[in-house]
Structures are given as structure tokens and as C-alpha cells.
C-alpha positions in Angstrom: 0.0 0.0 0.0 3.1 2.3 0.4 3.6 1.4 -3.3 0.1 2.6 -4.2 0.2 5.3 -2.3 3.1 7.2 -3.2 2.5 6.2 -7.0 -0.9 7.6 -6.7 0.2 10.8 -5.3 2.9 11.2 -7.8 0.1 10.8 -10.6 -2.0 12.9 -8.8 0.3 15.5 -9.0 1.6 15.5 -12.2 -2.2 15.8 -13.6 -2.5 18.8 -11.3 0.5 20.5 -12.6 -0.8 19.8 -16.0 -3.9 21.6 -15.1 -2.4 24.6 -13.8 0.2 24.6 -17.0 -3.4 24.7 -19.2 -5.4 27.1 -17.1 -2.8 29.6 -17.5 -2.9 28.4 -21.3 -6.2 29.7 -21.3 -6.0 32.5 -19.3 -3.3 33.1 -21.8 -6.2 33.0 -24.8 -4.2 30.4 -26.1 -6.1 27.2 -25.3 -10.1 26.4 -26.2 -9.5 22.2 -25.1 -11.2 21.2 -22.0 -9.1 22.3 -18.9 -9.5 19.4 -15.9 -8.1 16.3 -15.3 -9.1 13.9 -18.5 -8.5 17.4 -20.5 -4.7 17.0 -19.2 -4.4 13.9 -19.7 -5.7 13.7 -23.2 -2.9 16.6 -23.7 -0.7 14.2 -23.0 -1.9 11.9 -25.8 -0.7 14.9 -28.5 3.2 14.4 -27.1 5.6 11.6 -28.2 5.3 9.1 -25.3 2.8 11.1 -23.6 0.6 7.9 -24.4 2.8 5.5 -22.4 2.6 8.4 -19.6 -1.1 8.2 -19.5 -0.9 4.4 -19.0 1.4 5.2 -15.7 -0.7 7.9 -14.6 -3.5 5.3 -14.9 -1.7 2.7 -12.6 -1.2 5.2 -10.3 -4.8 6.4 -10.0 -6.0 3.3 -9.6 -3.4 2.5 -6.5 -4.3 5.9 -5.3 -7.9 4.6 -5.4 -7.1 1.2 -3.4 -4.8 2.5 -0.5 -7.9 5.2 -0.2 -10.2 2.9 -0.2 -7.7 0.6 2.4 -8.1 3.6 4.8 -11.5 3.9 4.6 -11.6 0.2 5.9 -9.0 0.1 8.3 -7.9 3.7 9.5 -6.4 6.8 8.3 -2.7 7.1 9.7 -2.2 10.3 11.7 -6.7 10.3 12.7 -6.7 6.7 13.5 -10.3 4.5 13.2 -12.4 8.4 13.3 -15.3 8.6 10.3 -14.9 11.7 9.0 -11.4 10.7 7.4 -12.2 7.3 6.6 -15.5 8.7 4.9 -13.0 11.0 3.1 -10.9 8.4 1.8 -13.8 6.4 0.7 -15.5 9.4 -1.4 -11.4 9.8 -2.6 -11.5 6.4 -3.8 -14.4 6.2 -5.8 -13.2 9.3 -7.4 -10.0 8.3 -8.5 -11.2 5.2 -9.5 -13.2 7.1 -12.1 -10.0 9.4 -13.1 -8.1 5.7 -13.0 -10.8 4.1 -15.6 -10.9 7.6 -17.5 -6.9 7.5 -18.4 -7.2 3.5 -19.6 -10.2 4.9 -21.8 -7.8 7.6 -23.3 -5.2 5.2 -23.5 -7.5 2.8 -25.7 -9.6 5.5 -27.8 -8.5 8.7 -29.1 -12.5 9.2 -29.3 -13.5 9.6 -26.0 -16.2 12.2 -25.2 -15.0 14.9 -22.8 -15.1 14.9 -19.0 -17.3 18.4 -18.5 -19.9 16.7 -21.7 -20.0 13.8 -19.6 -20.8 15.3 -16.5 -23.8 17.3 -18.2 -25.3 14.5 -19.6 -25.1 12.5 -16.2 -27.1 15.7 -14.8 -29.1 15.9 -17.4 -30.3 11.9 -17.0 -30.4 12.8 -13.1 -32.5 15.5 -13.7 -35.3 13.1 -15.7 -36.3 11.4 -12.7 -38.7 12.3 -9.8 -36.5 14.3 -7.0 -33.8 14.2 -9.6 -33.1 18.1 -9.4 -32.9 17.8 -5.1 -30.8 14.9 -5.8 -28.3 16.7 -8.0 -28.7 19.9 -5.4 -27.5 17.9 -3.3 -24.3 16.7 -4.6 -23.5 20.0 -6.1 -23.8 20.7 -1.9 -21.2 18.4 -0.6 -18.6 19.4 -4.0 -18.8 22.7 -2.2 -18.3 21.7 1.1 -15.7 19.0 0.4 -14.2 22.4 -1.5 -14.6 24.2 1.8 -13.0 21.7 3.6 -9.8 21.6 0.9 -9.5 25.3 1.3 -9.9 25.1 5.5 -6.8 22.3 5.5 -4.9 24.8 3.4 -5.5 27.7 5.7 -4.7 25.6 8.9 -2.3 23.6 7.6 -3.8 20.9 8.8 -2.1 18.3 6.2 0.9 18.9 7.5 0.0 16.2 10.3 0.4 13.8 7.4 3.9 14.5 6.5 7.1 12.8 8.0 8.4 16.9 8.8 11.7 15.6 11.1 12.7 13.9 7.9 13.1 17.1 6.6 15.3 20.2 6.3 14.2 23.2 7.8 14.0 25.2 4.0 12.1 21.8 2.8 9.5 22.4 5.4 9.0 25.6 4.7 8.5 24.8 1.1 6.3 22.4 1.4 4.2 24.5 3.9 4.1 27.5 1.9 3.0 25.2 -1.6 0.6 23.3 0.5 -1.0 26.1 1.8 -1.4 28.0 -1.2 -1.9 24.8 -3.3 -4.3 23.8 -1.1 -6.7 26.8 -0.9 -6.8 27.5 -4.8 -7.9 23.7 -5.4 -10.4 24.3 -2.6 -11.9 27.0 -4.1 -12.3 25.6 -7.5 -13.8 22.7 -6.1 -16.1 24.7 -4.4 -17.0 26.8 -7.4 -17.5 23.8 -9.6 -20.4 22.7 -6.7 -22.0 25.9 -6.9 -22.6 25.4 -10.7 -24.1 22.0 -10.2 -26.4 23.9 -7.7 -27.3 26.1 -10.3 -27.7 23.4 -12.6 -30.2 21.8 -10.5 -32.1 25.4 -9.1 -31.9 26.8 -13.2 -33.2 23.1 -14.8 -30.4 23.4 -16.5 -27.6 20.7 -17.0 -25.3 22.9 -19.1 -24.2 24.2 -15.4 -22.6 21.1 -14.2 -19.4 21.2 -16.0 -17.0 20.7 -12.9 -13.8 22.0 -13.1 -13.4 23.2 -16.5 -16.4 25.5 -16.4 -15.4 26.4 -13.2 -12.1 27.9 -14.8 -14.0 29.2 -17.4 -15.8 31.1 -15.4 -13.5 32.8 -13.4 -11.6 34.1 -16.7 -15.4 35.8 -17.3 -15.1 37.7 -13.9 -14.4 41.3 -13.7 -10.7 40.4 -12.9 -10.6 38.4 -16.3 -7.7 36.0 -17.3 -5.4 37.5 -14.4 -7.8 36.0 -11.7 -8.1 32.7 -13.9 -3.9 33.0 -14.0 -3.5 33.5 -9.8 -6.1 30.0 -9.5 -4.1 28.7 -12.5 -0.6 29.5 -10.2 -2.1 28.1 -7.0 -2.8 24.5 -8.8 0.4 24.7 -10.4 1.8 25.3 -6.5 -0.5 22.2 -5.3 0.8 19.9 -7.7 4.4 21.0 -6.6 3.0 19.7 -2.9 1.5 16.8 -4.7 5.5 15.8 -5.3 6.4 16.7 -1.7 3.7 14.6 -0.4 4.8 11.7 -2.7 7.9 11.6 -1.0 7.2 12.6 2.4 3.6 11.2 3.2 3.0 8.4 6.0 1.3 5.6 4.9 
């Protein structure tokens, strides 16, 4: 599970540096491709090897997936048997098992839809049934609290618990508390932006909303602050996936 774990989190970053790379892209005005985490990876795709790369990444989401899902059943190290991080790790696992099964797709069709189309037509087939629209209130609710949460671990630098800190220098501890922090809070608040759009979706009827994290980006580069707000998030991904690597190599399993 150490294995897993430390592949996963290496994955995990590099799609998140990937992410930043293209928001700036499109903050830029130089990028119209989907922006979140199959967009990256099917960016990837368009680079000698980048195919191959993929296929890792894949692995590694999926070992990600299983030593979250091994802490939801036996214990998260540094919280012990307590639910709220177990329940974490299982909604954790369930979600990179999807990113996991998205990246083999990728790897074994260049035709696959996009993640944001795929998201609006699961709302959209939600939305058909009785209490469909609550339901999809609902969890367009806990995105934004689980982005709340994200964004409150950043500020209190809470996941520094997690980290093996006396195996490192005094500088490396400072970087990796300044990236996690900052890291940390911007992924929070995308998170939590990305919820209040499936809210929307659900309140306006209308599915289009739900298009998680790339319409969250999108949005922000139609705020008054324009591209240069879209560019700070952009940074502050960028900055978590630089944590992502720290936490690779200094996380306790």
C-alpha cells in the first residue's frame, strides 16, 4: 500500500501540474480544449510518449484509489479509526477510481467524449427522474463543502499532520508549507466553485451548469478580474501539484 500510495500521489500530481500549465494556457487566450483532469491527460496523448505516460498515470490512479479505499476500511494514519477521514478516503477512492478508468479509456480510444460533456449529460439523465433536481442539489452541496473543507486544510495547515516533517530540512518544510497552503486553498476554491454550478444546474433546470472544473475555470476568466484572476487559481494548482510531489515523497502511509 506504500507502493500505491506514493504512485498515486505522484500521478496525482503531475495531472494537477498539467492543469495549472493549461489554465494559464487559457488564461493566456491560447487554449479552447477542456481544462480538468481527462482534459490533461488527453494533452498528454498529442506528445511523443505522452501515451505511455497516460498508462502510468493510470496505474497510479488506480493505486491511489485502493490504499484510499484501504483507509476507509482500516484507519487513516495520523486520525486513526475516526469517520470523517475514513469517509474522506472512501469518497477519494471512488473518485479516482473514475479518473483511473478515464486514463485507460484515453489510453485505448482517441474518441472519447469529454469529461465536462460527460458530467452534463449525467445531470441531465439525473435531472429526468422524480427528485432528480434535489438529488443533483445535493451533490453539487457536498462538492462545495468537500471544497470548503480543501480550502480550510490549506489555511490551517492541517495536512501537515500527514507528513514525516523531522525527515526534513528546515527550507524543505517551509516549502512544502508554503506550496501546501497556497496549493491547497486554490484547489479548494475551484472545487467549491465547480459545486456551486451544479447547484445552479439543479435550481436553473439546467444541466449545461454542471461542468465541474473546466467550467469552473471558465468562469473565473469571465469575472471582472478576467484572465489575471483565472492566472492566480491557475498558479495556485500549479503550486498544489508542486506539494502533490512533496507529499509523494514525504507522506506516512
Amino acid at each position: 500500500m506504500a507502493v500505491l500510495a506514493r504512485w498515486g500521489l505522484l500521478a496525482r500530481a503531475t495531472i494537477y501540474l498539467l492543469i495549472g500549465v493549461l489554465a494559464i494556457a487559457l488564461a493566456a487566450g491560447s487554449r479552447q480544449e477542456e481544462t480538468d483532469q481527462r482534459g490533461a491527460m488527453q494533452e498528454l496523448t498529442r506528445h511523443t510518449g505522452g501515451t505511455l505516460l497516460v498508462f502510468v498515470i493510470g496505474i497510479g490512479l488506480a493505486g491511489y484509489a485502493l490504499w484510499r479505499l484501504s483507509e476507509a476500511a482500516f484507519g487513516v494514519v495520523g486520525e486513526g479509526k475516526k469517520l470523517g477521514p475514513r469517509a474522506q478516503s472512501l469518497v477519494r477512492a471512488v473518485v479516482y477510481a473514475f479518473f483511473a478508468v478515464s486514463a485507460f479509456k484515453i489510453v485505448g480510444s482517441a474518441g472519447i467524449g469529454s469529461q465536462a460533456g460527460q458530467q452534463e449529460l449525467w445531470t441531465a439523465e439525473a435531472m429526468q427522474h422524480r427528485g432528480g433536481r434535489w438529488a443533483v442539489g445535493v451533490v453539487g452541496a457536498v462538492v462545495v463543502l468537500c471544497g470548503l473543507v480543501l480550502a480550510g486544510q490549506g489555511v490551517r495547515r492541517s495536512f501537515l499532520k500527514y507528513l514525516d516533517r523531522p525527515g526534513m530540512s528546515h527550507g524543505t518544510r517551509r516549502a512544502v508549507e508554503f506550496t501546501g497552503v497556497i496549493g491547497n486553498v486554490a484547489r479548494g476554491v475551484v472545487f467549491a466553485l465547480a459545486g456551486v454550478f451544479v447547484i445552479r444546474a439543479a435550481v436553473d433546470y439546467d444541466p449545461r451548469q454542471a461542468g465541474g472544473l473546466d467550467r469552473a475555470l471558465r468562469e473565473l476568466e469571465d469575472t471582472p478580474a478576467g484572465p489575471w484572476l483565472l492566472a492566480l487559481v491557475a498558479a495556485g494548482l500549479v503550486l498544489f501539484g508542486v506539494y502533490g510531489l512533496a507529499e509523494a515523497r514525504w507522506r506516512r502511509t
